[in-house]
N, C-alpha and C positions, 0 to 999 in steps of 0.2 A: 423551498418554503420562504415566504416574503412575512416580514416581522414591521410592523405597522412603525416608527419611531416615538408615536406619543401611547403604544402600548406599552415601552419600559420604561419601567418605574422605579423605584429608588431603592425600592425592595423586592430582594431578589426571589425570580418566580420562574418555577421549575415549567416546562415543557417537553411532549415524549411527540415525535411523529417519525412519518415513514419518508425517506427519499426516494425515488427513484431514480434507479442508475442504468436503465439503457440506457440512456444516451452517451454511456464512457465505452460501449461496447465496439461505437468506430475508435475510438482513442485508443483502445487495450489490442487493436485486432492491426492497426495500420503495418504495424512490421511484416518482414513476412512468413513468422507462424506466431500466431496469437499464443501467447503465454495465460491470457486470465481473459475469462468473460464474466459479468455482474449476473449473476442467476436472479435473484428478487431486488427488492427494496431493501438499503441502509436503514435501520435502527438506528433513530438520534435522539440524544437524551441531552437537553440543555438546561441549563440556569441563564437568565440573564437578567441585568440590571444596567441602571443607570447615574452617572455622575455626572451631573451637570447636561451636556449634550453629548459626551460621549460615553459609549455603550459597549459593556461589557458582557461577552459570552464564555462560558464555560460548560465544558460537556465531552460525552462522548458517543463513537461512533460504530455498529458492529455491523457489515457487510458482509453476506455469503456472495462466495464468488466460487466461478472454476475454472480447476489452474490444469494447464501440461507441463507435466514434468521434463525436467530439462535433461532429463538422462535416460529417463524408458517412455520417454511417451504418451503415458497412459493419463486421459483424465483424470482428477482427484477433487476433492470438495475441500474450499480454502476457506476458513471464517477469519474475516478482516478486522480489528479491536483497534480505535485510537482513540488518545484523549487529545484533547485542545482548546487552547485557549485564544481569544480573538478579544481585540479591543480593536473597536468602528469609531472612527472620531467622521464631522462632518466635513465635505472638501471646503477647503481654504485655509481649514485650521491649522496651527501648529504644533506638529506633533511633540515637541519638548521631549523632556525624556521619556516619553511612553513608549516610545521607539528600541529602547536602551535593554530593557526587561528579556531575557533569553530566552521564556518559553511561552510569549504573547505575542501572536502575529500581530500588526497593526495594519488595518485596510483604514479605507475610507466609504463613507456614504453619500448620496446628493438626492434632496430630495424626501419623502417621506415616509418612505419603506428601505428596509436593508432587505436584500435578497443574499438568503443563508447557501443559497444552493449552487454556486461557484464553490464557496467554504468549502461545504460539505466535500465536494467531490475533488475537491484539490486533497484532504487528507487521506481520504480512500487511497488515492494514485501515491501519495507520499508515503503510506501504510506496507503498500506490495512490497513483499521478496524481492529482492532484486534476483536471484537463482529461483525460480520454481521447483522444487524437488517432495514429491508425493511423501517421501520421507527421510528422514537423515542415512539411514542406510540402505537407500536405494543402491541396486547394485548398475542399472542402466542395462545395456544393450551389449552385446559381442561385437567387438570392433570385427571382429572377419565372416561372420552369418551374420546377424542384426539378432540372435535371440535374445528375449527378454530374461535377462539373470535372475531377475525376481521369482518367476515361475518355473525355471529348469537350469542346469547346466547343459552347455549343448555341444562338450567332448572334444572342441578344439583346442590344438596345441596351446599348451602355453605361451606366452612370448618372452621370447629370450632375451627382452631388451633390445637398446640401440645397436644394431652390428656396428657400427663406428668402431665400439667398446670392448668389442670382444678381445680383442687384444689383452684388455687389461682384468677379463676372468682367466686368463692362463695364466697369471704371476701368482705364484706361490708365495707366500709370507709368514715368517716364522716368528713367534711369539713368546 
């Protein structure tokens, strides 16, 4: 979405629209097994205002997305939630200490529209899981059949550990 610059105003004025995120779906797929693809449009909810020439946004962002789990495989439905904040100053300006502030990106603008839609889609990518896991207690896959732990046990041996080690379950230790 492109935000006009002599649209913001001094008083701050709420905004709701949709983004859309194919286009992150080469970005999220380039590795080689795609962890997350963008199912719909981001939900973004902004305020923005102005001080002087430079332009402040505040808001946030909720993206469905679907994820493969990093331990059984299986598709899952991931909803994406961030907040953020962005202060757009124009290029050439100096940014003084607006730079300083720890939870205000600071970009820059040129020109008479800011385009939100870099923003947007740099917090979604900042938003992901770094581990995809369908759930905290996902059990994953059998390292010796590949069965999915989630829906059965599938009756192979335990594993004994590092044989390195075995040595050191034969010592007896008295207490």
């Amino acid at each position: 979405m492109k935000i006009r610059v002599r649209d913001v105003t001094e008083s701050p004025e709420e905004v709701e629209f949709e983004e859309p995120t194919s286009e992150l779906n080469p970005t999220l797929s380039s590795g080689p097994a795609p962890d997350f693809l963008c199912a719909s449009p981001a939900k973004v909810r902004l305020t923005h205002y102005s001080a002087g020439r430079d332009l402040f946004f505040d808001g946030a962002i909720e993206a469905p997305l679907r994820g493969r789990c990093a331990r059984c495989l299986e598709d899952y439905g991931v909803a994406i939630s961030a907040k953020f904040q962005f202060l757009v100053v124009p290029a050439g300006s100096s940014l003084g200490d607006a730079g300083e502030e720890e939870d205000v990106e600071v970009t820059v603008y040129d020109g008479e529209e800011v385009d939100l839609t870099p923003l947007v889609r740099e917090q979604i990518l900042l938003s992901l899981p770094t581990t995809p896991l369908c759930r905290e207690s996902c059990r994953g896959l059998c390292a010796r059949c590949g069965a999915n732990l989630n829906r059965e046990d599938c009756g192979c041996p335990a594993d004994e550990g590092d044989p390195r080690m075995a040595i050191f379950r034969t010592l007896r230790v008295d207490r």
